[in-house]
C-alpha positions in Angstrom: 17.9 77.3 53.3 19.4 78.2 49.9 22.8 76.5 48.6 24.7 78.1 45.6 27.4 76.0 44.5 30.0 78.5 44.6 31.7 80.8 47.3 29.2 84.1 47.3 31.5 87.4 48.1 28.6 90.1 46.1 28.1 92.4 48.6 24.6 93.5 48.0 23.7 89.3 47.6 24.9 88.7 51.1 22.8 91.8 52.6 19.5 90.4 50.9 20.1 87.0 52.2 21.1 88.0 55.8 18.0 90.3 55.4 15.0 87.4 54.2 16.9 84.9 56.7 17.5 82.8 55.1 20.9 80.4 55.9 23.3 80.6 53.0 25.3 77.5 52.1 27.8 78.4 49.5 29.6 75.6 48.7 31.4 74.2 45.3 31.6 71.4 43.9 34.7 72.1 41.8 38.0 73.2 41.5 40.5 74.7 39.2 44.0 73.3 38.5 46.4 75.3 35.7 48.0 72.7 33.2 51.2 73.3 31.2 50.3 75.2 28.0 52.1 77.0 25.4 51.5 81.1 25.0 50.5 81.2 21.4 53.6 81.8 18.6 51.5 84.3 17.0 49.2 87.0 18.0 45.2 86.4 17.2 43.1 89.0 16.0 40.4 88.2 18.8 41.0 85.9 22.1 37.7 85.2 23.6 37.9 84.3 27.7 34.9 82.0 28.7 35.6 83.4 32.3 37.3 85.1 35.0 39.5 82.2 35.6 39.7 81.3 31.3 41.6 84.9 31.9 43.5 84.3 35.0 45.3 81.1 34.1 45.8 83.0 30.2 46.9 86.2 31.4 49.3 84.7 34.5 51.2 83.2 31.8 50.9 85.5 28.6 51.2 88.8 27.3 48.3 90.2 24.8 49.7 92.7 22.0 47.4 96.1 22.2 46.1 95.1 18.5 44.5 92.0 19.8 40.7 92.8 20.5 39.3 90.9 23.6 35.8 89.6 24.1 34.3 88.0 26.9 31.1 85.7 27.9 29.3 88.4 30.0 30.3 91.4 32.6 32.1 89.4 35.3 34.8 88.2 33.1 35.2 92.0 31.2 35.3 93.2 34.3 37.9 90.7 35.5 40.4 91.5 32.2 39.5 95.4 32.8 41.3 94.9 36.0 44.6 93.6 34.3 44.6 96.3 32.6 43.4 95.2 28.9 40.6 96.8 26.8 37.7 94.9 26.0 36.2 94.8 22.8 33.4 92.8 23.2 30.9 91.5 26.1 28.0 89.2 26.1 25.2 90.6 27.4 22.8 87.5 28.4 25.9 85.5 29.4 23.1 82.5 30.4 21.8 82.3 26.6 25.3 81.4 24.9 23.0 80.9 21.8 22.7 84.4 21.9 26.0 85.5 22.4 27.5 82.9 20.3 25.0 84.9 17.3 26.1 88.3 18.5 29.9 87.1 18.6 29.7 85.5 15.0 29.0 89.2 14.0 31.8 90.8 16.1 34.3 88.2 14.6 33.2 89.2 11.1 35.6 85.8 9.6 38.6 86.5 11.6 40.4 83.6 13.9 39.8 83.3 17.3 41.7 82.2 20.0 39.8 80.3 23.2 41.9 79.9 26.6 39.2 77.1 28.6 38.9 74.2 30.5 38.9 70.7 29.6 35.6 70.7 30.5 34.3 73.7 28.1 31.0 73.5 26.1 32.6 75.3 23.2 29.3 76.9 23.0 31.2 80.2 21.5 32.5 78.4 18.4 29.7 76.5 17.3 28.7 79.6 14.6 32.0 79.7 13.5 33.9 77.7 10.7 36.7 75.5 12.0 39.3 78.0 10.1 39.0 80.4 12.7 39.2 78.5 15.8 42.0 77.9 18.0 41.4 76.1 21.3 43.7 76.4 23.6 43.5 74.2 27.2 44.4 76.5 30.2 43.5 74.9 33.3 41.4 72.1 34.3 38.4 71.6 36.4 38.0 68.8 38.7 35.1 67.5 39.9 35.0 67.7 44.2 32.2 66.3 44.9 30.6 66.7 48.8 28.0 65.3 50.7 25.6 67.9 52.0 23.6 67.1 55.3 20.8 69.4 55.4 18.2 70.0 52.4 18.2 72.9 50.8 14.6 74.2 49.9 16.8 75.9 46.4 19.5 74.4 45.1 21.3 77.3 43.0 23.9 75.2 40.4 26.7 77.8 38.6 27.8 75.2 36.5 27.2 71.8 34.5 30.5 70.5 36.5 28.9 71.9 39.8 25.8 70.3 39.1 27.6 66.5 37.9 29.3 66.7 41.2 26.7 67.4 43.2 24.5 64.5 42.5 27.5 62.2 43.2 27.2 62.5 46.5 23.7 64.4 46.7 20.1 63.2 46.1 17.3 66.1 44.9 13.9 65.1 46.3 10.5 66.6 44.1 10.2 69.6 46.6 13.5 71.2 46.4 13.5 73.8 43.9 16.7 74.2 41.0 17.4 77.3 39.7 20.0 76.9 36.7 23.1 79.5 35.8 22.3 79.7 32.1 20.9 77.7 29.3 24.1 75.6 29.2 23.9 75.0 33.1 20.1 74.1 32.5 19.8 71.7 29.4 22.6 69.5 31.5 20.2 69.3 34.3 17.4 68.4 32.4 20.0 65.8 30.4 19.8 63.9 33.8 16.0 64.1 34.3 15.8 67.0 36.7 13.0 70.1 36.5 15.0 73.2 35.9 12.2 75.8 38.2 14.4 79.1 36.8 17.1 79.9 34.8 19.5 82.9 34.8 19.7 84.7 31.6 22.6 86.9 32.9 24.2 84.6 35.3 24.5 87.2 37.8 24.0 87.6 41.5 21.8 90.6 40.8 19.5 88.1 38.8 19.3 86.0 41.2 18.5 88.1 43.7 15.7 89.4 41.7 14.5 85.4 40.9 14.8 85.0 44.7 12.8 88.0 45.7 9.9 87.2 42.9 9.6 83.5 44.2 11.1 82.8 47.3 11.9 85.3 50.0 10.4 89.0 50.6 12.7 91.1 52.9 10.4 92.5 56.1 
């Protein structure tokens, strides 16, 4: 059995797992609620979206001029601002190592300001190579914590986010021979923070990661 603490719609994900057998529980511990913001009064040089949803609850609400370059955390999220229609300019590539991003993106933004649409609950791990100057945070939506009790026991417990994995043990114990596999460095130095063993962590936070971690570990389709 194999819980993910998000809904799974990837495609190729869902064939492996109904091929291995194995019974899915995708299930989150979270949720998303937009908060009243203000569309900036001036146009940034650079927004940076920390996600699909950073983006959604941004872009619902505000226009981007065509100068304004656009970076993202990782694929997903390009992707996701792709579809609206914008041009992005830059896109971590080992989205689970914001360390190295955060390096990479310190290089892109070359001293110009940045402006961050995220949570309440963000990390900030993208500013923390950049002077205070060039930051702009800006709250967009909220995430709440909606914690569930879970009946069965997972053999791997797959946790997306630090907020996932808070909620989770709310209601949720985690015995020595379940397994956690951890959505990033961020995801996985929170885990630990509470005295769990991270068994892998996803430097590209992706369900074709995973898969592979799954298939080198865990399950082996006949």
């Amino acid at each position: 059995m194999l819980f993910v603490s998000k809904k799974v719609t990837h495609a190729d994900f869902l064939a492996f797992i109904a091929a291995v057998e194995v019974k899915l529980l995708d299930i989150p511990m979270i949720s998303f609620v937009a908060v009243p913001f203000e569309c900036p009064s001036k146009d940034y040089p650079i927004v940076f979206f920390t996600s699909p949803r950073s983006a959604k609850f941004f872009l619902d609400r505000c226009q981007l001029d065509e100068q304004v370059e656009i970076a993202t955390i990782g694929k997903s999220t390009s992707a996701y601002v792709e579809k609206r229609g914008y041009t992005v300019s830059f896109t971590g590539v080992k989205s689970g190592v914001p360390a190295l991003v955060s390096e990479e993106f310190k290089v892109f933004v070359a001293g110009r300001e940045v402006l961050f649409p995220q949570s309440n609950y963000s990390h900030r791990s993208m500013q923390e190579r950049l002077v205070e100057h060039q930051i702009t945070d800006l709250i967009v939506y909220k995430t709440a914590l909606t914690p569930s009790k879970i009946i069965d026991q997972p053999k791997i417990l797959v946790f997306t986010s630090p907020t996932n994995f808070e909620a989770f043990i709310q209601k949720n114990t985690i015995n020595k021979d379940q397994h956690i596999i951890a959505w990033g460095k961020t995801t996985e130095a929170f885990i630990a923070k509470h005295n769990y063993h991270v068994n892998h962590t996803l430097q590209y936070s992706s369900f074709e990661e995973l898969k592979v971690v799954l298939e080198q570990n865990y399950y082996t389709e006949s």
